[in-house]
N, C-alpha and C positions, 0 to 999 in steps of 0.2 A: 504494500500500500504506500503510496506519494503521501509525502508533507506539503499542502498545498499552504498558499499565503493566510489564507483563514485561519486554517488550523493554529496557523503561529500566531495568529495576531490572537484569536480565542483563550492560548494558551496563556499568554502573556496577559490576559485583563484581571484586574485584583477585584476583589468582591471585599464588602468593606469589616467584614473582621479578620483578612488575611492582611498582609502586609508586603509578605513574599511568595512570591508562586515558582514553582520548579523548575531548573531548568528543563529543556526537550529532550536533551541526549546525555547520559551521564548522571551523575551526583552533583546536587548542588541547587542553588534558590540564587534569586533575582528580586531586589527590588520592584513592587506594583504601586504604592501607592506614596503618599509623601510622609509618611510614619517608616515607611522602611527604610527610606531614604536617608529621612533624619538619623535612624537609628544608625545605618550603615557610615552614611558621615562621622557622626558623631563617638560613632566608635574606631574610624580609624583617624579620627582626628587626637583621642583620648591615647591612641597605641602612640602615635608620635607623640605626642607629649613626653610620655611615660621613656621612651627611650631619648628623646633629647634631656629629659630635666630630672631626671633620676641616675644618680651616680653609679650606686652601689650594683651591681652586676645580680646580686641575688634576689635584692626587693623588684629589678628592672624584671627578670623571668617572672617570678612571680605575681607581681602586677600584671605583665602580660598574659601570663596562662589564667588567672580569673579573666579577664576580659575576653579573651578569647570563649571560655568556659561559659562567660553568662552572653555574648552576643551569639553563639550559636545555638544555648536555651531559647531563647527569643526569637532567633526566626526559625527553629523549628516548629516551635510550639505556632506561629505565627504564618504557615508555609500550608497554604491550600493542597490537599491530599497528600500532607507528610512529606520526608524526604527520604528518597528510594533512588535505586538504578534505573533510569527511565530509557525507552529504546524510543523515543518518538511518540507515533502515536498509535502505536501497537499497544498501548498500559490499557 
């Protein structure tokens, strides 16, 4: 079965308690709406932070692996039909 332009664009619209929706091929979530965005920003704005103004090498992993740990809680939990290996739109 074809991936036609529909299907992508379909694939790609956020419904509004989702934030991130799946990518098509692969593991992985995308940004839909302007909450996930923010979030996405906001979280890789917070990771440079943390490694420009944090000295200490051990607090700097550390910081980083919470953040990592809670922005990937958040758009899981946030990611219309989960996150899964997806082959298109054979799911």
């Amino acid at each position: 079965m074809r991936t036609t332009t529909r299907d992508a664009i379909d694939h790609s619209l956020g419904e509004a308690d989702y934030w991130f929706v799946p990518k098509m091929f692969g593991i992985g979530v995308k940004p839909a709406t302007w909450q996930g965005w923010a979030i996405t920003i906001g979280f890789a704005a917070v990771l440079i932070a943390d490694i420009r103004l944090v000295h200490e090498r051990i607090a700097q992993v550390g910081i980083g692996i919470a953040l990592v740990v809670m922005f990937t809680a958040i758009a899981v939990r946030k990611t219309r039909g989960g996150v899964r290996w997806r082959w298109g739109t054979r799911d």
